[in-house]
C-alpha positions in Angstrom: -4.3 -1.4 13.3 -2.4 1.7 12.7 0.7 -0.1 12.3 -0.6 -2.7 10.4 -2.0 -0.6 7.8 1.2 1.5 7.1 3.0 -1.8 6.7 0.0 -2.5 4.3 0.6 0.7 2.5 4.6 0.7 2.0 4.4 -3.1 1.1 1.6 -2.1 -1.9 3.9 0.9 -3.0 6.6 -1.3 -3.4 5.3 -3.9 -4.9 3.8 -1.4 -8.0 7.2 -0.2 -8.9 8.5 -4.0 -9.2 6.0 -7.4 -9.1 3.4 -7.8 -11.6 -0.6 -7.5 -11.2 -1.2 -11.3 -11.1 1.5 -11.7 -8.6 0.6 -8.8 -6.3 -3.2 -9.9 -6.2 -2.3 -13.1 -5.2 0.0 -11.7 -2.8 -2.3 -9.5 -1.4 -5.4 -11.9 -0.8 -3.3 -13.8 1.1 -2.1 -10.9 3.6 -5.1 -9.8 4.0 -6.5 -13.5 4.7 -3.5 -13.7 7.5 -4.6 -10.5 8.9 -8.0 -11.4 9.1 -7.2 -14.6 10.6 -5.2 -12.8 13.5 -7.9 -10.2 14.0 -10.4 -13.1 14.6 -8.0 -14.7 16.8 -7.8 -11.4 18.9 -11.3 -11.7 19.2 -13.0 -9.8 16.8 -16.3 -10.8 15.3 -15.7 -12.7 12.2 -17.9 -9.5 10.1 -15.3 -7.0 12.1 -12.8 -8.9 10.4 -14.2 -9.2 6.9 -14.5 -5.7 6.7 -11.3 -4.7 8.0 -9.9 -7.0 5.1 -12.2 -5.2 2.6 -10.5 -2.0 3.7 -7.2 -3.7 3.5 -7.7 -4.9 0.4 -8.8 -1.9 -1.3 -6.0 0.5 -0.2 -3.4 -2.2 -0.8 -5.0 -2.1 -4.6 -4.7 2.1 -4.6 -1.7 2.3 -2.7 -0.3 -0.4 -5.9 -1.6 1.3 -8.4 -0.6 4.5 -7.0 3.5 2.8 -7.3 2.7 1.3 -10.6 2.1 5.5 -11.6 5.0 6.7 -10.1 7.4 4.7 -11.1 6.3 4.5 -14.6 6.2 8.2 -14.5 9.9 8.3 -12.9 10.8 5.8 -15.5 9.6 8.2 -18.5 11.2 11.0 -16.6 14.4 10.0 -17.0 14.6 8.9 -20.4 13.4 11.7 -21.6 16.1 13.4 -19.4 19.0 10.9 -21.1 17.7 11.7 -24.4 17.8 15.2 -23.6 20.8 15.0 -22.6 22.2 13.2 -26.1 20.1 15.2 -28.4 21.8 18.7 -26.8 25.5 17.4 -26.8 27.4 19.1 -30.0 29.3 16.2 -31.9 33.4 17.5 -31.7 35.1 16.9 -34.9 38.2 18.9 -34.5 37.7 21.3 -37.1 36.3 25.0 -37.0 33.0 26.3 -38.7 33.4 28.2 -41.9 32.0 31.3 -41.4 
């Protein structure tokens, strides 16, 4: 379970920094269906299962938006640190400031 559920979680981070919304709910329905299937085949009660998924499901959703923030944020960080860097770089002419 453990296991499962970290895979669950570095999967879901992933997936917010590069697949879209449509793509990773799609994606994610069907993991958790798989997983569901293989707890029942364990032999878990089919509501054991269910719930489990629900779990699943949710933290994959938090876990994605949670990589969709920090990577947007990581995104704004640096282009704010390139145009920074542009905006404080003196233009060099080759001439010398009256003064």
């Amino acid at each position: 379970m453990l296991k499962s559920t970290l895979i669950v979680i570095a999967i879901s981070i992933a997936a917010g920094a590069t697949i879209r919304a449509w793509a990773f709910a799609f994606f994610a329905f069907l993991l958790v269906t798989a997983l569901g299937a293989v707890s029942v085949l364990k032999g878990s009660s089919s509501t054991e299962a269910l719930a489990s998924g629900l779990e699943r499901l949710v933290l994959m959703e938090i876990c994605y938006l949670a990589g969709l923030f920090a990577f947007s944020l990581w995104g704004h960080v640096q282009k704010r640190r390139k145009r920074n860097a542009i905006a404080e770089r003196s233009p060099v002419t080759g001439k010398h400031p009256h003064g």
